[in-house]
C-alpha positions in Angstrom: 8.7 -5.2 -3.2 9.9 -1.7 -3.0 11.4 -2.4 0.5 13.8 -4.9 -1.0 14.7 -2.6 -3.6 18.6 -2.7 -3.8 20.0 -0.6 -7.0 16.6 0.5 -8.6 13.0 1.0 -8.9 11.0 2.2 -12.1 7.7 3.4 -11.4 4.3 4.4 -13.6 1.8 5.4 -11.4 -0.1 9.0 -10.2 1.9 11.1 -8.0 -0.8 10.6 -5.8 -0.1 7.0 -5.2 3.5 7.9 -4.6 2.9 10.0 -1.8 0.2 7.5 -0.3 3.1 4.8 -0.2 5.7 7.0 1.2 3.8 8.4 4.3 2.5 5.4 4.9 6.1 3.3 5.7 8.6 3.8 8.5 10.5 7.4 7.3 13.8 6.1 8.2 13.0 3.0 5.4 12.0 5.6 2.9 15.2 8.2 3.6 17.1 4.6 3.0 15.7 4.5 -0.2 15.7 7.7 -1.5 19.7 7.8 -0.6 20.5 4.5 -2.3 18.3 3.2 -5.1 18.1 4.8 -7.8 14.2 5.8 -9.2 12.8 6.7 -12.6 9.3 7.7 -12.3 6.9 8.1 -14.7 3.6 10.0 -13.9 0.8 12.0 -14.8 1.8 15.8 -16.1 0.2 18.1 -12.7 1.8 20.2 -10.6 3.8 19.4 -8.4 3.2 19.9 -4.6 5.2 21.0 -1.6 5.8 17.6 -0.7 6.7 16.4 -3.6 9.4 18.3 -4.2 10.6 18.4 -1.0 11.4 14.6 -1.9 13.0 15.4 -5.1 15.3 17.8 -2.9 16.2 15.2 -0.2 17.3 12.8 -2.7 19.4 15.5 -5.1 20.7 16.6 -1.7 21.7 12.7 -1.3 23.5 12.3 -4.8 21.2 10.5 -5.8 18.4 12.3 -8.0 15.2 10.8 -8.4 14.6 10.9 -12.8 11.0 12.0 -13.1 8.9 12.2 -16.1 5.3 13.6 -16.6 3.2 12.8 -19.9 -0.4 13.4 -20.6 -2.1 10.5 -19.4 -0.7 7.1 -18.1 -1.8 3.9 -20.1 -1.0 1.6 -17.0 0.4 1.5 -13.5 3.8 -0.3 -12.7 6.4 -1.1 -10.7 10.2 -3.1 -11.3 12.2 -3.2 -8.7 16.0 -4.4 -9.5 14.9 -5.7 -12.6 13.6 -9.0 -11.3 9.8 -8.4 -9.4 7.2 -6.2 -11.4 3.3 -5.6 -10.8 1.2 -4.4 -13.3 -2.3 -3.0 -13.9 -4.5 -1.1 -15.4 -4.9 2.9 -14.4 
């Protein structure tokens, strides 16, 4: 879903699954993304690692900021892309 992802995708998931996703496709698909849909991402509240915020920094760097958000504990995983596809389930 993500990979047809024109204008936006709103996430809820662990950061961990985030990074799973993202070093598991093509880099040059991700960088794509990262430069030209926006992202709100809702997640667990951790620290974050070196990679993580080495992804924040590429996509500031690309005007075009990724909007995270960290609470205590996440009620449910999802994902809308473009406002039209979503998955949903339980954490």
């Amino acid at each position: 879903m993500a990979k047809n992802a024109k204008n936006q995708i709103d996430v809820v998931t662990p950061l961990q699954n985030l990074t799973i996703v993202y070093v598991n496709r093509p880099r040059k698909r991700m960088e794509k993304v990262l430069k030209s849909v926006k992202m709100r991402i809702l997640t667990e509240n951790c620290e974050l690692d070196a990679f993580t915020k080495k992804i924040l920094q590429f996509s500031e760097a690309n005007n075009n900021p990724i909007e995270l958000r960290q609470v205590e504990k996440l009620p449910f995983n999802l994902l809308i892309v473009d406002d039209k596809e979503a998955m949903w389930g339980e954490t």
